[in-house]
Every structure is written in C-alpha cells, then in structure tokens.
C-alpha positions as CSV (number, residue, x, y, z in Angstrom):
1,X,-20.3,12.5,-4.7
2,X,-21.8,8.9,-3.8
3,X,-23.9,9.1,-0.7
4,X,-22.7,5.4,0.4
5,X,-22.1,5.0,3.8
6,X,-18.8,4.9,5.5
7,X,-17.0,4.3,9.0
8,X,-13.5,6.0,9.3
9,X,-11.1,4.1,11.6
10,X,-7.6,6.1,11.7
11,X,-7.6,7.4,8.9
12,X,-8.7,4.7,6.8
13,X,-12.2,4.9,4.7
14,X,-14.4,2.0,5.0
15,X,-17.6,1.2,3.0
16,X,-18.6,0.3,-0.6
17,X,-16.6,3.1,-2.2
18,X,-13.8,1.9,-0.9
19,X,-11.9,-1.1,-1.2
20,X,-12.8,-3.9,1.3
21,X,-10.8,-4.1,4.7
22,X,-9.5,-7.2,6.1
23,X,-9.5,-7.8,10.0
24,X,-6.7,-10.1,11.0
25,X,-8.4,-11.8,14.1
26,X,-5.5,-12.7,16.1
27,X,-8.3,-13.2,18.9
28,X,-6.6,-16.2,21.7
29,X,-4.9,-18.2,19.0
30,X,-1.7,-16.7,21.2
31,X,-3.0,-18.4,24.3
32,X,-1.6,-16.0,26.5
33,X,1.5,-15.5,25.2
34,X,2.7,-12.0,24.4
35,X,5.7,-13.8,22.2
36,X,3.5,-15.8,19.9
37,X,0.7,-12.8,19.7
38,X,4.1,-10.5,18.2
39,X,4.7,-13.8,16.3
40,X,2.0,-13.4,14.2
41,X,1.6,-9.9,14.6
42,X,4.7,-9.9,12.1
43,X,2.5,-12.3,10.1
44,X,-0.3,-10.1,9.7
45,X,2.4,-7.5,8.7
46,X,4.2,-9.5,6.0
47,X,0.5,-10.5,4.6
48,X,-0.7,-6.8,4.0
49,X,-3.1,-6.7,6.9
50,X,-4.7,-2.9,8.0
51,X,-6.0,-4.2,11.4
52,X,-5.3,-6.9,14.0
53,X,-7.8,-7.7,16.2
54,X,-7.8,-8.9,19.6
55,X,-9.7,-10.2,22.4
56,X,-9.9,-8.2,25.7
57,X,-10.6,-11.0,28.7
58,X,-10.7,-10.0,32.0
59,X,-12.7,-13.2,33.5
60,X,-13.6,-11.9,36.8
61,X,-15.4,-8.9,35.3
62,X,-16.6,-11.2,32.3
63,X,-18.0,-14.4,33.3
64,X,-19.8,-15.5,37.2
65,X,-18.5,-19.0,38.7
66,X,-20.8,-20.9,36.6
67,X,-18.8,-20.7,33.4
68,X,-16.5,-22.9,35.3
69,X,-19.2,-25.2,34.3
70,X,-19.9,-24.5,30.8
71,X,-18.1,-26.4,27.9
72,X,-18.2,-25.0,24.0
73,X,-18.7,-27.0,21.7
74,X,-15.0,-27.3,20.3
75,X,-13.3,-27.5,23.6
76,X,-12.8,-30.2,26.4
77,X,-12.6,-27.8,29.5
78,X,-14.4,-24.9,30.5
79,X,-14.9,-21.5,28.9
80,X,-14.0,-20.0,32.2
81,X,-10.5,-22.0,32.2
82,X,-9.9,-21.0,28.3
83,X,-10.3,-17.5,29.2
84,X,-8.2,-17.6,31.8
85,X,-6.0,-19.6,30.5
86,X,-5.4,-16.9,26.8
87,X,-6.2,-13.6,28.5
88,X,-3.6,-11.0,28.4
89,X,-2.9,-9.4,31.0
90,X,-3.5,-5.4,30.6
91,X,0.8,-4.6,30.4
92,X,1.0,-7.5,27.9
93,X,-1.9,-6.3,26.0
94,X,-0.8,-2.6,25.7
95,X,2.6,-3.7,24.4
96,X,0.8,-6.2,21.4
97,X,-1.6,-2.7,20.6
98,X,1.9,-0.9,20.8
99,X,3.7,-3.6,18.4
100,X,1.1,-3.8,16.2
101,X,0.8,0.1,15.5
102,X,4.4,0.3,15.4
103,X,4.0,-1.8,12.0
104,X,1.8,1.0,10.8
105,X,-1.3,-1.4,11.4
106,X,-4.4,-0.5,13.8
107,X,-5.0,-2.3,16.4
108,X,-8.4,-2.8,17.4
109,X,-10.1,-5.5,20.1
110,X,-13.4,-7.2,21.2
111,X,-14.0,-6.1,24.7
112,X,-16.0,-8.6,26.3
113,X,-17.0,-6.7,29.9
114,X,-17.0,-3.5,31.4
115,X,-13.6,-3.8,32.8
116,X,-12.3,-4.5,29.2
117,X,-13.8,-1.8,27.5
118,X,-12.3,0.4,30.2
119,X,-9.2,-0.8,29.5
120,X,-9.1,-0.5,25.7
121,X,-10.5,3.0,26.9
122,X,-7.2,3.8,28.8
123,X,-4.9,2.4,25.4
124,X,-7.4,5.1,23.1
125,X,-7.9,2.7,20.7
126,X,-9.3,4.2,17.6
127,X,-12.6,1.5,17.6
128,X,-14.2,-1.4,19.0
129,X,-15.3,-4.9,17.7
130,X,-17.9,-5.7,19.3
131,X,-18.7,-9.5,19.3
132,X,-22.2,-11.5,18.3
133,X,-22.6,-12.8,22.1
134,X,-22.5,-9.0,23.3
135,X,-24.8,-7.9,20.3
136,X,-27.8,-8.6,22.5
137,X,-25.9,-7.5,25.9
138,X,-27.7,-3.8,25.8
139,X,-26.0,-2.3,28.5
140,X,-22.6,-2.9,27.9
141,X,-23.2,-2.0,24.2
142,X,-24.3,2.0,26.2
143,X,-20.9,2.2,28.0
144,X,-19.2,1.7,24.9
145,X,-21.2,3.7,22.7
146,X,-20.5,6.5,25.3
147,X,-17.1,6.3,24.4
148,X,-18.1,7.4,21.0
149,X,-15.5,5.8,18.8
150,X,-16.8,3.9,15.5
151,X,-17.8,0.5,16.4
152,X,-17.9,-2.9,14.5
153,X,-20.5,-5.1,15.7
154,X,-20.8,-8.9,14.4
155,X,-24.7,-10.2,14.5
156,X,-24.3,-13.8,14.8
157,X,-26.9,-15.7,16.8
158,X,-29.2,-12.8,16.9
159,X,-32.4,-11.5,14.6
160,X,-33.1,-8.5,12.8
161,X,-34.9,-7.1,15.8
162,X,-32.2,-7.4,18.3
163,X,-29.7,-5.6,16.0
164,X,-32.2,-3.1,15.8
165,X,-32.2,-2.6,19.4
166,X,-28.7,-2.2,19.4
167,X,-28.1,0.3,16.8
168,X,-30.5,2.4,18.6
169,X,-28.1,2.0,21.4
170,X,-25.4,3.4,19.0
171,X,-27.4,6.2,17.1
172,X,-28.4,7.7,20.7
173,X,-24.9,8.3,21.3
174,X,-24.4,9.2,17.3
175,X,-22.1,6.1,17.7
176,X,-20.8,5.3,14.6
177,X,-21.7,1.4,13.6
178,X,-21.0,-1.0,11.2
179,X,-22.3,-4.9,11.0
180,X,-21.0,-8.1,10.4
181,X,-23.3,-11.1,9.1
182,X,-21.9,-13.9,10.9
183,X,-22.8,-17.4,11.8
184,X,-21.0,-18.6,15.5
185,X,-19.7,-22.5,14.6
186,X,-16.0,-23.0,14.6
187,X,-15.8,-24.0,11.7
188,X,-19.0,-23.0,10.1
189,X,-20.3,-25.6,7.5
190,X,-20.8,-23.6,4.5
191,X,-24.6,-24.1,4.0
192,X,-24.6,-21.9,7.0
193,X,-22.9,-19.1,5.7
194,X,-26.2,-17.9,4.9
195,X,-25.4,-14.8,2.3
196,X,-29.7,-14.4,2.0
197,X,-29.3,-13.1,6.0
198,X,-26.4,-11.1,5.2
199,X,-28.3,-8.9,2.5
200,X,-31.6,-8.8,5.0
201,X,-29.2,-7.1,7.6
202,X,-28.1,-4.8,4.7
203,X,-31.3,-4.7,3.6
204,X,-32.9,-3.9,7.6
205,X,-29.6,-1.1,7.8
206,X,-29.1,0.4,4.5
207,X,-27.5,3.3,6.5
208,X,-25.1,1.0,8.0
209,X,-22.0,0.0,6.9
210,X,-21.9,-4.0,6.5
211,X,-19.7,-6.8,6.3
212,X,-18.8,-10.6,7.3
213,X,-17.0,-12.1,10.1
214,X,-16.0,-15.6,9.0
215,X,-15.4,-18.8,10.3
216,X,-15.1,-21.3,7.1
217,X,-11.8,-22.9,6.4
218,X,-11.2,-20.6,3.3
219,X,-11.4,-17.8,1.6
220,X,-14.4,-18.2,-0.6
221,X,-17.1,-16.8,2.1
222,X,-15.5,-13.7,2.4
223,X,-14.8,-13.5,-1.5
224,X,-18.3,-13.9,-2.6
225,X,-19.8,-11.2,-0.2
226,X,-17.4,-8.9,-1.3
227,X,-19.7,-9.2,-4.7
228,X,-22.4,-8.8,-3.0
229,X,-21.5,-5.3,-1.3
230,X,-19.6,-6.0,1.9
231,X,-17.0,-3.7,2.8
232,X,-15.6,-5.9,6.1
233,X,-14.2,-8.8,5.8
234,X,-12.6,-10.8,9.6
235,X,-11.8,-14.0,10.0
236,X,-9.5,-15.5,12.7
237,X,-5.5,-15.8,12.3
238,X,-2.6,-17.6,12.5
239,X,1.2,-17.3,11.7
240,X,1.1,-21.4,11.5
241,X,-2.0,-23.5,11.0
242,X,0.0,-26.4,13.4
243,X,-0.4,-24.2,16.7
244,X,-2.8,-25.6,19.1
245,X,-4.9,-22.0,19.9
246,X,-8.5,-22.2,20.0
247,X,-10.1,-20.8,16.4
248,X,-6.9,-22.0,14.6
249,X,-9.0,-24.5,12.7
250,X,-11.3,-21.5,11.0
251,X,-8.0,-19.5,10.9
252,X,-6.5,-17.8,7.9
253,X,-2.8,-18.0,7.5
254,X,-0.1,-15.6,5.9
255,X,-0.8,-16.6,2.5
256,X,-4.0,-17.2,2.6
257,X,-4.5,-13.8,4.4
258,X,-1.9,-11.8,1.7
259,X,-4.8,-14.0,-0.9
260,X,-7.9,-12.5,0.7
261,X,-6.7,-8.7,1.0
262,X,-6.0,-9.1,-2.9
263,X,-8.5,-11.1,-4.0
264,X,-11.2,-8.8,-2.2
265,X,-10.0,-5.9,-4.0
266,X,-9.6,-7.1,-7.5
267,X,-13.6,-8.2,-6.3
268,X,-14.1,-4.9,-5.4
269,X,-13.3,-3.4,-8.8
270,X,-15.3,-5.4,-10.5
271,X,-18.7,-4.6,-8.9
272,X,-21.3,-2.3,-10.2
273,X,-21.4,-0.7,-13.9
274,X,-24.5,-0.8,-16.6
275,X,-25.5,-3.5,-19.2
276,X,-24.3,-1.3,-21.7
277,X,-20.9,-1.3,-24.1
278,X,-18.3,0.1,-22.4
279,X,-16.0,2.7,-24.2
280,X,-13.1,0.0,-23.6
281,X,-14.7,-2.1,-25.7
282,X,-15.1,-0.1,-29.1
283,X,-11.8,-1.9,-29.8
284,X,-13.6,-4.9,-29.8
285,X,-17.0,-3.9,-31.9
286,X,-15.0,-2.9,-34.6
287,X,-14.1,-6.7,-35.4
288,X,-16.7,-8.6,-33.3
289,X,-20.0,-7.4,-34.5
290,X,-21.4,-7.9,-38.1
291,X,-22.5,-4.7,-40.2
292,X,-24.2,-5.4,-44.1
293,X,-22.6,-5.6,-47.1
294,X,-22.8,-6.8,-50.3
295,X,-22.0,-10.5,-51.5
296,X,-22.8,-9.7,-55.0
297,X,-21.8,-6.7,-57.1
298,X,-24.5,-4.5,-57.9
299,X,-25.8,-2.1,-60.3
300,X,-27.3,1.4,-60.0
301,X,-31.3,0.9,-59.9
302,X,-30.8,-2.8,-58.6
303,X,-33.4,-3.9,-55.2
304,X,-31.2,-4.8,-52.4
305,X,-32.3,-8.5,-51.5
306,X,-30.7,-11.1,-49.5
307,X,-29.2,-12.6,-53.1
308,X,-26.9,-9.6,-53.2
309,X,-26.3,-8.4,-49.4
310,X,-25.8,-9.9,-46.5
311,X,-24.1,-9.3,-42.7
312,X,-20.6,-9.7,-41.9
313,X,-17.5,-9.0,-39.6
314,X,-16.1,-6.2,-39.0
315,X,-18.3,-3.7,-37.5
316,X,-16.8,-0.9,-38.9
317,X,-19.3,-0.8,-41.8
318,X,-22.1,2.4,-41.0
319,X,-25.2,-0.3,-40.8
320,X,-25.6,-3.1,-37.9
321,X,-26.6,-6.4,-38.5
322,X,-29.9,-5.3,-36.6
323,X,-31.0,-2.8,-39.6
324,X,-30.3,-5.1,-42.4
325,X,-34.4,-6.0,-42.8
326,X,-34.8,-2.0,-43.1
327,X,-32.4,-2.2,-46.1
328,X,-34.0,-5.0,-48.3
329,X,-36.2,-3.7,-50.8
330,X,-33.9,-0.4,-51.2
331,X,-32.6,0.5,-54.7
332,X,-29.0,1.2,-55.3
333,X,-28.0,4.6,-56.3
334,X,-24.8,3.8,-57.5
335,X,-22.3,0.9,-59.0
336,X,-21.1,-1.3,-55.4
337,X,-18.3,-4.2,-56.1
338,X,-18.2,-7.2,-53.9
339,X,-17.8,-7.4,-50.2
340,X,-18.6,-3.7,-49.8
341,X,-19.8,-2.4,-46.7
342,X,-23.0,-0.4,-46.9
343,X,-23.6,3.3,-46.1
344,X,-27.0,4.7,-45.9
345,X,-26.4,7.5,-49.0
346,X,-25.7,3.9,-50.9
347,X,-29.6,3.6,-51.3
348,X,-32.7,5.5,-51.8
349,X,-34.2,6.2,-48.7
C-alpha cells in the first residue's frame, strides 16, 4: 500500500493516489444574494464539482473601523463596505451549505474571524479553507484547529517559515492539513504562478497534502500542477462570467469548470511510471523495432558479414538490432534464404 499522504473530507480521499479535487470557489461572486449563490450552486452541480466553497463574513468580528479606509487593489470602495456589502447572513448561509449538500456536493467555507469559524462550527461542516491572509493569523488558526476537522490552508503571501509555524499549530491539535501554493493578484499574471515555490512547499511538507488555489484566467495553472503532484485544485466561480461579483474576472465558469475536473484527471493518470517498455507496448515492438536478418542467402560454413546480414523491421526476429556487431564474424551452420530472421542456433557460438 502507497504511504502517500491523504486528507479525507466526507468521504472523499484526497492526495496523490487519488484523483485531483476541484474546489468550486463560489466565494462573494453572489454579492449577498442567497438567489444567485443557489444560481450557481446548480452551476457547480451541472459541471461535476465535489465541493463549493464559500466565504464566512461577519465584519464586525472580522475587520476594526479602519478597513473602512482600506481599498484593494481591484476595487473602488472599501474592503469593509465589500464585506458588508456580499456577507451572508448566518440563515442565508446555512440554507446555501444546505442546497449545496442536497446536490450530493460538500460544502466547505473560509472563515475569516472567530465568530465565523463558530458559525461554520454550529452548521458541522466537514472542513475548513483557511485563506492565505489568515495563514499567518496564529491564533485564529488554534481555535480552528481545536475543532479538529481536516483543514485546507492556502499560503499565499507568506514564506516557508510562517507555514511552518502554522502547521505546528495544526499538528498540536493532530489537525489534519493540507496546502495550497497560491499567489494573491486578481488576476494573477502568469509569471507569478510560480510552480518552483509550489514544489519548495511540497518539498518543506512532504507529509502534507498539497495543492493550488488559482487566480489566472484559465485553466492551464491548475493543469500543469496537477503534473507536478498536486492533489487540490480551487479557483473562484461563476454561473456567468457577465456578473459584476468581485473575483469574477479570475473565475472559472460551467464549462470551463466541467473542463478542469476532466482534464485534471486524465492528468492525473498519466503521472508516474518507469522509463521502461510497457507490457502495452509489446504490440508495438513486434513491428517497430529492427531484429537481423539476412539480405543475402547463405551457405553452411559462410562468415556472417555485413554483405549478407543486416537489421530490419519487424522485431519479431530472436536478435535486436543492438546484438548485430556480436554476430558478424559467426559461421553459418546451416543453408539460410533471403530476408531470414536470425536465431542464435543459426551460427556457431
């Protein structure tokens, strides 16, 4: 049995000997409304999504007055008023977690206080996202890890050292983690991907579980670190890339979501193996590679030279191409026609 590491989250196996899961980030992109988060709830559905994520806000617990003053970077009011503005509140958000598993999907959500990790306590949600800006935030990451459902963590914006800090946080409550390389610009240019820090974080946590949280405008991130291991793959979604929510510019829709759940796992199969023949491929030896025979007819007593043999397809002769210099100079033990195949009891050893 493979000793890779895995998380379970309801059932469901995740790590490298299983295929790749795909988070469905509905996040905000509802922007507060319960009818547009079931909306593409039914999206995620029809794509062939396992989990939805959301995004637990409740802004007085999460953010002091002065984030009435702060601004990201791809918004023209503040943080506090976004919040405010997308935030469920906690009936709303326990009918999406009820809608979503009533599709046979898990529901899962980034708390982003106390209060919200409380709350997602009081639905018994099967695990937490934790998100890059609370990576660092140490004592929130204890009261969930008390909780002791499996946790995945995203890493953007922080070093190998402070993930270390928090996985200690995890393993002292034998917390299961996994992490998520990601880089935190909506959209993320994709020299910034960075797959080099992805593999140090597996490299830093080869006990963990790892993965990417995305925020290009395709696929192709999340495609290419499926070949190179990762067993996570998030990125933010939408039921129509024309709504006006938050992250729907680095948001994946139906399609493109139904594209990434099968494309990952046709990656998926085709990782790992040896450089060696596979036993599929005998079919193919048999015409493909070149064995010796002879292109002259020869006599009993006559030297093998390359006059009178030589190599050629099929491969179904009983001497590879790659032994014909041990078989010049040999003397023929018995009459051989034309385009003959050699065997070794053709010659004197």
């Amino acid at each position: 049995m493979s000793s890779n590491p895995y998380i379970e989250i309801s059932g469901r196996k995740i790590g490298r000997d299983f295929p790749p899961i795909v988070i469905a980030e509905i996040g905000i992109n509802h922007e507060g409304s319960i009818e547009v988060a079931k909306e593409m709830v039914d999206a995620a559905h029809r794509a062939g999504a396992e989990i939805v994520k959301h995004q637990t806000h409740i802004v007085e617990d999460e953010m002091s007055k002065a984030a009435k003053e702060v601004i990201p970077g791809n918004a023209d009011i503040s943080i506090y008023d976004i919040m405010e503005r997308c935030a469920l509140d906690e009936a709303d958000e326990l009918e999406l977690k009820t809608y979503v598993e009533s599709k046979g999907m898990i529901f899962i959500s980034t708390p982003f206080s106390r209060a919200a990790s409380e709350r997602l306590e009081r639905f018994n949600v099967p695990a937490y996202k934790i998100g890059s800006g609370e990576c660092n935030n140490y004592p929130l990451l204890d009261h969930i890890a008390k909780f002791g459902k499996p946790v995945i963590m995203s890493t953007g914006m922080n070093t190998i050292e402070s993930v270390r800090k928090a996985v200690a946080v995890f393993k002292s409550h034998n917390t299961p983690v996994a992490l998520l390389h990601t880089t935190n610009l909506y959209p993320t240019p994709t020299h910034l991907v960075r797959y080099g820090a992805m593999m140090e974080l597996h490299q830093a946590f080869p006990d963990q579980v790892f993965g990417l949280s995305d925020h290009t405008l395709n696929n192709n991130a999340c495609l290419g670190s499926v070949a190179l291991g990762a067993s996570i793959l998030e990125r933010h979604f939408t039921d129509h890339m024309s709504r006006k929510g938050p992250d729907i510019v680095c948001s994946m829709d139906e399609n493109s979501c139904a594209e990434l759940i099968k494309s990952s796992q046709e990656i998926w199969t085709m990782r790992g193996g040896t450089k060696e023949p596979a036993k599929e491929e005998k079919v193919t030896i048999d015409f493909a590679f070149a064995t010796v025979c002879t292109i002259k007819p020869i006599k009993v007593g006559d030297k093998l030279t390359k006059d009178n043999i030589w190599v050629k397809r099929p491969g179904t002769g009983k001497i590879l191409a790659e032994y014909f210099n041990d078989v010049l100079g040999k003397t023929s033990v018995r009459d051989i026609e034309e385009g003959e195949h050699l065997d070794y009891k053709d010659f004197e050893k």
